[in-house]
C-alpha positions as CSV (number, residue, x, y, z in Angstrom):
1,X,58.7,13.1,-193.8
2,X,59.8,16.6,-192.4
3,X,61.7,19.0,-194.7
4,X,64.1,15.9,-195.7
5,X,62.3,15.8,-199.4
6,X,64.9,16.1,-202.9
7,X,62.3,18.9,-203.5
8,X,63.9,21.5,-201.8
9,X,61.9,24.7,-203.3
10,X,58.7,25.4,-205.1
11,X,56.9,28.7,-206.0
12,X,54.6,30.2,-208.6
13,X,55.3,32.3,-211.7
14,X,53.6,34.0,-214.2
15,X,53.6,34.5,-217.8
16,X,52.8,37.2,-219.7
17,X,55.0,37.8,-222.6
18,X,54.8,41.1,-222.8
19,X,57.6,40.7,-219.6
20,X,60.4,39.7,-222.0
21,X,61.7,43.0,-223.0
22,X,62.3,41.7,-226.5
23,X,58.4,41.5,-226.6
24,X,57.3,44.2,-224.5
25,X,59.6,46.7,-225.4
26,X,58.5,50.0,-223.5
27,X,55.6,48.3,-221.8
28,X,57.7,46.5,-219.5
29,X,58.0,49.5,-217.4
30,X,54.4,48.7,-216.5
31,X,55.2,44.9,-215.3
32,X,58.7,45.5,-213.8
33,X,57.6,44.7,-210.3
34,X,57.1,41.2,-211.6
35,X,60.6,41.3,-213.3
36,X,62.3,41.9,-210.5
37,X,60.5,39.4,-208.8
38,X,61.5,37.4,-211.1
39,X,65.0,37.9,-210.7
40,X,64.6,37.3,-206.8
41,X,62.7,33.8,-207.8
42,X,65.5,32.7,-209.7
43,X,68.6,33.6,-206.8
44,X,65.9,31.6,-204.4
45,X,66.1,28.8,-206.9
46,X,69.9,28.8,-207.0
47,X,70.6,29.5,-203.3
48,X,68.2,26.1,-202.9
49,X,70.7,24.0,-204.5
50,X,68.2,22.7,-207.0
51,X,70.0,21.1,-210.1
52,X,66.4,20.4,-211.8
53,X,63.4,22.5,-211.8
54,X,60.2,21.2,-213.1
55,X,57.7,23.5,-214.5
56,X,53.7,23.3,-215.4
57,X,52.6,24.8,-217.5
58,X,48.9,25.9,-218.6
59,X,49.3,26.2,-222.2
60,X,50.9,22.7,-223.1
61,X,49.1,21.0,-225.6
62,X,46.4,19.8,-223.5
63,X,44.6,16.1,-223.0
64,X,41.7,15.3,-221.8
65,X,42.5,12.8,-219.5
66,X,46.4,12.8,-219.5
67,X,48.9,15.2,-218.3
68,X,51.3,15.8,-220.5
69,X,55.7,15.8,-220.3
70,X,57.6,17.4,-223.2
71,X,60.0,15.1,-223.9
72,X,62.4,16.3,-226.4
73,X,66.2,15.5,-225.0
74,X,66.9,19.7,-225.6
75,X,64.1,21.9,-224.7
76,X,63.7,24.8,-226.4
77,X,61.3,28.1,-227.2
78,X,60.8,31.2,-228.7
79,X,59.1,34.3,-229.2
80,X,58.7,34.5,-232.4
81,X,55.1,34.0,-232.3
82,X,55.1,37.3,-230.3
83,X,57.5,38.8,-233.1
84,X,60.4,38.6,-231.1
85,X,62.4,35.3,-232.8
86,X,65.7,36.2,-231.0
87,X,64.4,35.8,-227.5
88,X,64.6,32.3,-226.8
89,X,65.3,29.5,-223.8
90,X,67.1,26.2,-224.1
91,X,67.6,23.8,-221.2
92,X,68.6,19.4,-221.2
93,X,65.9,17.7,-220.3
94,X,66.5,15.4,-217.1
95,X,65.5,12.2,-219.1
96,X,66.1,10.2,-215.6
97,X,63.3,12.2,-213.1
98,X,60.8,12.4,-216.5
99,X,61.1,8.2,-216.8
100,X,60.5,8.4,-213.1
101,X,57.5,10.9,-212.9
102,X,56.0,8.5,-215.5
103,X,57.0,5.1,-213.5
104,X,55.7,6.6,-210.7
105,X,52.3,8.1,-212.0
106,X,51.3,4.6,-213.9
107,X,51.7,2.8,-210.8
108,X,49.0,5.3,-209.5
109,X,46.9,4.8,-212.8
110,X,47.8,8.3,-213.3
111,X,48.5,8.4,-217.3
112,X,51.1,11.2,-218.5
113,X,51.4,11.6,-222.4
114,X,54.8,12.3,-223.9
115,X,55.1,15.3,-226.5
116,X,58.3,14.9,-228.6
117,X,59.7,17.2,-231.2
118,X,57.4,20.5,-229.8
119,X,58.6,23.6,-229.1
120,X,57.6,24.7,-225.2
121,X,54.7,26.8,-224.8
122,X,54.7,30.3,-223.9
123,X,53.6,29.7,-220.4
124,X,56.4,27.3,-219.9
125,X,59.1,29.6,-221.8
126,X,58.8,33.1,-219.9
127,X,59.0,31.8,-216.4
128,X,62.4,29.7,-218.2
129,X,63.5,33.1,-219.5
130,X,64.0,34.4,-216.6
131,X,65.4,31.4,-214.9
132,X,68.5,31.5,-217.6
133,X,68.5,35.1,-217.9
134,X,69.2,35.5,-213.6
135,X,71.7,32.3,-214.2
136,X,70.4,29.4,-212.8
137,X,71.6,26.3,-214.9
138,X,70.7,23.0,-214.7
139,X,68.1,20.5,-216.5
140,X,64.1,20.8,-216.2
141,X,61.1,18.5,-216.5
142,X,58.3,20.4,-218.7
143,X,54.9,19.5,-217.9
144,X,51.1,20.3,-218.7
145,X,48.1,19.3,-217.0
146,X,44.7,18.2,-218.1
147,X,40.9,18.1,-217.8
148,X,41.0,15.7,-215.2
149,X,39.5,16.6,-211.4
150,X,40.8,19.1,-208.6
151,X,42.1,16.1,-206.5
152,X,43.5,13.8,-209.2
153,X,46.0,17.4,-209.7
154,X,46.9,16.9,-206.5
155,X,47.5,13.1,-206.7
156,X,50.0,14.0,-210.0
157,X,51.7,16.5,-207.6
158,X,52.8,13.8,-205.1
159,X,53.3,11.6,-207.7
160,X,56.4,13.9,-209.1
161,X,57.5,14.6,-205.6
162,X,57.5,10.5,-205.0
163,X,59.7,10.0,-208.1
164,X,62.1,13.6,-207.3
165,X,62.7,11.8,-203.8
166,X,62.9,8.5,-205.7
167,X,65.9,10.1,-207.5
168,X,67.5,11.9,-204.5
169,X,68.5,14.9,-206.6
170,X,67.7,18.9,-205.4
171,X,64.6,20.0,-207.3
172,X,62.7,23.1,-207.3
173,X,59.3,23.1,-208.6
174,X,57.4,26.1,-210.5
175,X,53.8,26.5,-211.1
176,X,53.3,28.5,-213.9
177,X,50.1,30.6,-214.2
178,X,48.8,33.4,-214.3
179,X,45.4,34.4,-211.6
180,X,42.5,36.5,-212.8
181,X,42.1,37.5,-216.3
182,X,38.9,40.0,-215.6
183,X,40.4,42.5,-213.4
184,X,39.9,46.0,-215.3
185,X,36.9,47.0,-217.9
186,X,39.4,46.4,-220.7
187,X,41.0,42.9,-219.2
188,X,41.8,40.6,-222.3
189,X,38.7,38.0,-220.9
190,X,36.8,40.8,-220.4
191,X,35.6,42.6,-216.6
192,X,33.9,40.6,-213.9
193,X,33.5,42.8,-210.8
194,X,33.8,40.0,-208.4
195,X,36.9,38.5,-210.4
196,X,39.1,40.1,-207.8
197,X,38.6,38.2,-204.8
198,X,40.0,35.1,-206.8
199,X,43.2,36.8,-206.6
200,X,42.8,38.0,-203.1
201,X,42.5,34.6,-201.9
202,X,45.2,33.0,-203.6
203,X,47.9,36.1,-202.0
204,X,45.9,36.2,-198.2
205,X,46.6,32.4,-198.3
206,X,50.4,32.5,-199.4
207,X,50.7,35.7,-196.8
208,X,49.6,33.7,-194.2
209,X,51.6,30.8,-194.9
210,X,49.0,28.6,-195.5
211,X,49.2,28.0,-199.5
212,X,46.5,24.6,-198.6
213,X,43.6,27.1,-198.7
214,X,44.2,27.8,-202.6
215,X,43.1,24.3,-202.2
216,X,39.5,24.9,-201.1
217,X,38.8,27.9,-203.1
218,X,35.3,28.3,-204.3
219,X,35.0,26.8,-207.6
220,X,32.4,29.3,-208.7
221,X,34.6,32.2,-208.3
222,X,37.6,30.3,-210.2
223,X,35.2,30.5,-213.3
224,X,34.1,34.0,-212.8
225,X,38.0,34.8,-212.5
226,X,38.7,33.1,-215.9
227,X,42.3,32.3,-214.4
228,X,44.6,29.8,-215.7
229,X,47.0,29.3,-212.9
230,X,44.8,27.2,-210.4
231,X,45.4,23.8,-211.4
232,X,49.0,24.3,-212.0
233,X,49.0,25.5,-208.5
234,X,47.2,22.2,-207.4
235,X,49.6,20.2,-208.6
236,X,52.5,22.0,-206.9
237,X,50.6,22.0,-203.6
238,X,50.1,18.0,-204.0
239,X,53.3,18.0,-204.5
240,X,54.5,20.2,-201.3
241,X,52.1,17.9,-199.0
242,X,53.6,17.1,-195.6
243,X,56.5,19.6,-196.6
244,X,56.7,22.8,-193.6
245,X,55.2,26.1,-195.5
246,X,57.9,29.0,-196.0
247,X,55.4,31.2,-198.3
248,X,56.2,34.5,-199.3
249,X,54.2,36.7,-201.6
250,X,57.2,38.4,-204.0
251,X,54.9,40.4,-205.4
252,X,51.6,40.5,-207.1
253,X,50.5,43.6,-209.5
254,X,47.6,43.2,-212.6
255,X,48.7,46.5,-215.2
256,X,46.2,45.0,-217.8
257,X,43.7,43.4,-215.9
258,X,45.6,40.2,-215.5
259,X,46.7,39.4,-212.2
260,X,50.7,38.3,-212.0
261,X,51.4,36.7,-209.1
262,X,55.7,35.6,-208.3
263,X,55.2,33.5,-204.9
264,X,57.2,31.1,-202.8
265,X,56.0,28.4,-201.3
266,X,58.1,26.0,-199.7
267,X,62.1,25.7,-199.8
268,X,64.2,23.7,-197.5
269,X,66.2,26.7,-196.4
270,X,63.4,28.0,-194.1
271,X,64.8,28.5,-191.1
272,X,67.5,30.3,-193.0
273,X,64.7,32.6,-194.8
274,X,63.2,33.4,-191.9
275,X,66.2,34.3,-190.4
276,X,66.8,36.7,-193.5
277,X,63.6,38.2,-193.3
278,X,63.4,39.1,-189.3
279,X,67.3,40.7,-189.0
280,X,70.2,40.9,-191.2
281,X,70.3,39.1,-194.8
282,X,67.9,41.8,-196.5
283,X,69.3,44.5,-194.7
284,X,72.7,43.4,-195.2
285,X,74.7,46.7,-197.7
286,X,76.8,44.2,-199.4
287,X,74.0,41.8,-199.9
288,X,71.8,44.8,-201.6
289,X,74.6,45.9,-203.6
290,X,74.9,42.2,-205.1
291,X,71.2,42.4,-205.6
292,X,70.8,46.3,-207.0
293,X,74.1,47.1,-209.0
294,X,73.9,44.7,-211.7
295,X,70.4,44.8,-211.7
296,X,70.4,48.4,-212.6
297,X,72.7,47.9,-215.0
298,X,70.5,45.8,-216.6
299,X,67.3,48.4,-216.6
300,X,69.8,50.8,-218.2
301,X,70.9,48.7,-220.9
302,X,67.6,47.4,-221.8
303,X,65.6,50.6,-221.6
304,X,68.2,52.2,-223.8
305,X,68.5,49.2,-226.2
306,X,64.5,49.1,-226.6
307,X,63.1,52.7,-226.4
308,X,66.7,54.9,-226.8
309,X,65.9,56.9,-223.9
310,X,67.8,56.9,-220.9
311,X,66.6,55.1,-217.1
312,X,65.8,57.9,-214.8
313,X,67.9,58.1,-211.8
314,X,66.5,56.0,-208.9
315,X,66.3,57.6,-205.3
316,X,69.4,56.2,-203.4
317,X,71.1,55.6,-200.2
318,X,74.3,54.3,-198.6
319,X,76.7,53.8,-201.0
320,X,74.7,54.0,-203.9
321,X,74.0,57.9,-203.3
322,X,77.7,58.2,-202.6
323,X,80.1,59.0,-205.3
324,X,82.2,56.0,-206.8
325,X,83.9,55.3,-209.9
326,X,83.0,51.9,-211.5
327,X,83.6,49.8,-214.6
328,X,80.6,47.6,-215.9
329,X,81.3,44.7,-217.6
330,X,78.4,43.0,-220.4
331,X,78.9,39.0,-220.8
332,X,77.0,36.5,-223.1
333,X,75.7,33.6,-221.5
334,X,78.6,31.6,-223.1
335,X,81.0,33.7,-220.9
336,X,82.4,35.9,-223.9
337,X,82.8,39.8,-223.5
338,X,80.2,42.5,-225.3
339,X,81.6,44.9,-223.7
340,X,83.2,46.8,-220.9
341,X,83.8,50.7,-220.1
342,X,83.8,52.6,-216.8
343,X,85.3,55.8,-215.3
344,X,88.9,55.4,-213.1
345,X,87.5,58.6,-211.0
346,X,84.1,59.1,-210.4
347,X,82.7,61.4,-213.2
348,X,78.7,61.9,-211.3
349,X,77.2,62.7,-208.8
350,X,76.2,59.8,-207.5
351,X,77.3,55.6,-207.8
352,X,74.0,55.1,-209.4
353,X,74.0,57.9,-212.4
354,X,77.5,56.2,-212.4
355,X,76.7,53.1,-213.0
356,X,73.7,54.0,-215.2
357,X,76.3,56.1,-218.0
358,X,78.9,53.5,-217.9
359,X,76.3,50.8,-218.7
360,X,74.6,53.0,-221.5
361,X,78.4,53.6,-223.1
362,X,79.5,49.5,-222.4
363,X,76.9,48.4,-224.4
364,X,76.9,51.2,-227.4
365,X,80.8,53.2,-226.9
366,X,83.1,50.3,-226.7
367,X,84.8,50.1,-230.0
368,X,85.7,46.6,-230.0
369,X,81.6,46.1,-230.7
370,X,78.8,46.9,-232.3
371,X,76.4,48.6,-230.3
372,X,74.2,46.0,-228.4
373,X,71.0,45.2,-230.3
374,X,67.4,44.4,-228.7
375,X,67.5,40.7,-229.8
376,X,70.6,40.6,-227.4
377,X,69.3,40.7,-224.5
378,X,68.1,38.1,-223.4
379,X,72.0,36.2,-224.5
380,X,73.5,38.7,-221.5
381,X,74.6,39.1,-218.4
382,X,76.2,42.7,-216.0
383,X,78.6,42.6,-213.2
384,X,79.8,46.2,-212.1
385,X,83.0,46.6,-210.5
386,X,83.5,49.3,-207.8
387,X,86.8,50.7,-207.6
388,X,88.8,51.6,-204.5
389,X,91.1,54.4,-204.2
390,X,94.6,53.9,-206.3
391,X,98.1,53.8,-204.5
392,X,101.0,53.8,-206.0
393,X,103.0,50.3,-206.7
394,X,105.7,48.6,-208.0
395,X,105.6,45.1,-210.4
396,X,106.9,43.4,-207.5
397,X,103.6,43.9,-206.1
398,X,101.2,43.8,-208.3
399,X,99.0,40.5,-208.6
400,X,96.2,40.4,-211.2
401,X,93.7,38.4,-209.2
402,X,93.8,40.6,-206.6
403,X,94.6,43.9,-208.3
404,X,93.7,46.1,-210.5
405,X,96.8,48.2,-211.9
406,X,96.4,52.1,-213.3
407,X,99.6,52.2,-216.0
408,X,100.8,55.6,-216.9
409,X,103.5,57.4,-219.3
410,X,105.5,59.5,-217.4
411,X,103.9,62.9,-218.3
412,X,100.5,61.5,-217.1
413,X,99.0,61.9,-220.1
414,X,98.5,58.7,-221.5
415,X,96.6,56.0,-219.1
416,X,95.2,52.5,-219.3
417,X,93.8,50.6,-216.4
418,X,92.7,46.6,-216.3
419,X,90.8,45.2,-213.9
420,X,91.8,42.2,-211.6
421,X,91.0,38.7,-211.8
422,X,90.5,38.7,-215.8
423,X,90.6,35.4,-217.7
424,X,93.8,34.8,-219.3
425,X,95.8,36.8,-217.3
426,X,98.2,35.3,-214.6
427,X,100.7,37.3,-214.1
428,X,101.5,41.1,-213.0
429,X,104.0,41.3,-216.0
430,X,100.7,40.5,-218.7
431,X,98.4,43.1,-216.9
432,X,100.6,46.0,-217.4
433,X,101.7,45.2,-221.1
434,X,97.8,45.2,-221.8
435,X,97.3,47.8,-219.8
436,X,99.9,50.2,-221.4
437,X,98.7,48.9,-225.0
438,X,95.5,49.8,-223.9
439,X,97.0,53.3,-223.1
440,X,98.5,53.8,-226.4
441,X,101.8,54.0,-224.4
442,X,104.7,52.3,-226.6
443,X,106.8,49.4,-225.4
444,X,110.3,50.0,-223.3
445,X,108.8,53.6,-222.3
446,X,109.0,54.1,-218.2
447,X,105.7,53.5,-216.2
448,X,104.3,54.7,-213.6
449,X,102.0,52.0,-211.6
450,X,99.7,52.5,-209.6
451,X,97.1,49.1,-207.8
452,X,93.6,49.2,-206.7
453,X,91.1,46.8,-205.3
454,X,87.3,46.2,-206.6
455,X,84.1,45.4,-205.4
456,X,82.9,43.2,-208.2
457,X,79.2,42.2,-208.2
458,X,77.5,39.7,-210.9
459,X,74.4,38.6,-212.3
């Protein structure tokens, strides 16, 4: 079958709550590898193309001798088990690949149970949190497996990945789970000593790019490990069969005794990846901006919203050490502004303490809103615009999509600036008039203009 699959990525996740900053507050400090990761997972995910992304889970409601398919036509879950109600995912369920998967899997005597009306368990939410937090959107099938044996797992895998191609729409496909839970003295399953080579064998097998060998790992040492990843994993890697490996071990850390594992395993893109990992797409400035600028943004405003301290300045280079005025803008997930402030000269020392102050005063010092709240975040989204130098213009040549525009009064001390390609505003005409009413400069008084051009990087 080659790489011509509808299953065009696959990976693993984990899921720990205490990741979702509404839950973990100041402890996510401690897990922020695995967030980023996270965030890397889910612009993997997008760049695939995938319109779907099944997900399965370890902590569905779990059968004996079924698998189980939440089948509710709007998923949706919460936190408020883990006293943090406002953080919460909601994705359409593709009705069409579930009826499939099911079709498919009966023919094979393989019996999946549907769960209506239930709220999505934790191990399926937090891996879907970050999914919509990074932006990917689309429709997921929600799974859980069962008690049944190691290779029947594997049969269910290539049962979805029969019905995905059956459907002949891009699908990515997550295994959620999280490896050894008796890492440290005070894990939460307690310490095993020899627990840690369960985990070592899961990452040696995705760094060497043969993710089969989870396959074959001693079953003795899964018990000792007290993991709850490895059958999820199964069915993934059933699923991936005949498929060329791309693995790639994101990263792995285990703060709490609990090891947290964000992996690739296949994707259809792998000459492409492998392209990017040997020369220029990692490496690429503009590319690591995209990645880096809104991300610390992001860290800013969440550190400040959850523990009212301030992110310390990370170590920099290229432009990011440079000086650079920016503006950072704060979206819902609906597209609506919650804010937007930034500096028309550069006011530190460096882009990044930049970027950090205007994110901290965009989310508490616009005056349009209320400062943003904890429970937010999770609703939210950063781009930061970079702003070139200013040169003087005329109306004649302004144009919004392309330009910003700097309006002053003709002393110089009243000034207003709007950035380009704003919603709403199509014509040079509109973007001064807000701009000077944003000034506090009154209508019919002379102007001076002046245009500049941005780097603008989202989310």
């Amino acid at each position: 079958m080659g790489n011509e699959s509808s299953l065009v990525f696959s990976g693993i996740a984990p899921h720990p709550p205490i990741m979702v900053p509404e839950v973990g507050g100041a402890s996510v400090d401690k897990v922020r590898g695995s967030i980023d990761a996270m965030a890397e997972l889910t612009r993997r995910i997008i760049e695939s193309g995938a319109e779907t992304v099944v997900l399965i889970s370890p902590h569905a409601p779990l059968e004996s001798h079924a698998f189980v398919a939440y089948q509710t036509p709007l998923l949706y879950g919460d936190f408020a088990d883990f006293r943090a109600p406002g953080a919460k995912v909601e994705f359409p369920l593709n009705t069409e690949l579930l009826l499939a998967i099911n079709e498919v899997a009966a023919h094979e005597d393989c019996q999946v149970s549907m769960i209506e009306n239930h709220d999505l368990d934790h191990g399926t939410s937090v891996p879907l949190y970050f999914l919509q937090r990074h932006g990917w959107t689309g429709r997921i099938v929600c799974l859980g497996y069962s008690f049944l044996s190691n290779q029947e797992h594997l049969n269910f895998g290539f049962c979805i990945r029969r019905a995905i191609d059956h459907v002949g729409r891009a699908v990515a496909f997550i295994a959620s789970g999280d490896l050894s839970h008796r890492l440290k003295p005070d894990a939460p399953a307690g310490y095993n000593p020899a627990a840690h080579a369960f985990d070592e064998q899961v990452v040696d097998a995705i760094h060497q790019n043969s993710p089969e060998l989870i396959i074959d790992i001693d079953q003795d040492l899964r018990r000792t490990a007290g993991e709850c990843g490895y059958r999820s994993m199964l069915v993934v890697l059933g699923a991936v069969r005949e498929l060329p490996s791309d693995s790639e071990v994101l990263h792995y850390e285990a703060p709490f005794g609990v090891g947290y594992l964000v992996a690739q395993l296949t994707s259809s893109k792998a000459a492409g990846r492998s392209e990017r990992q040997n020369a220029a797409f990692d490496d690429s400035p503009e590319e690591k901006l995209a990645e880096d600028l809104p991300s610390l943004a992001r860290r800013a405003i969440e550190a400040f919203a959850l523990t009212g301290n301030r992110l310390s300045i990370p170590r920099t280079s290229g432009l990011l050490s440079a000086r650079a005025a920016c503006f950072v803008s704060i979206k819902t997930l609906a597209g609506g502004l919650r804010g937007c402030i930034g500096t028309i000269e550069p006011a530190k020392d460096t882009l990044a303490e930049e970027v950090i102050s205007n994110a901290i005063n965009a989310a508490t010092r616009d005056p349009r809103f209320k400062p943003v709240s904890s429970d937010e975040l999770s609703d939210l989204r950063y781009s930061v615009d970079i702003l070139g130098a200013p040169e003087p213009t005329t109306l004649a040549d302004l144009d919004p999509a392309l330009y910003g525009v700097i309006v002053e009064d003709e002393s110089g001390e009243l000034r207003g600036l709007l950035l380009p390609d704003i919603e709403g505003v199509d014509t040079a005409a509109q973007q001064v008039e807000i701009a000077a009413r944003k000034a506090g400069i009154a209508p019919g008084k002379p102007l001076k203009l002046s245009r500049f051009v941005v780097q603008r990087f989202r989310e």
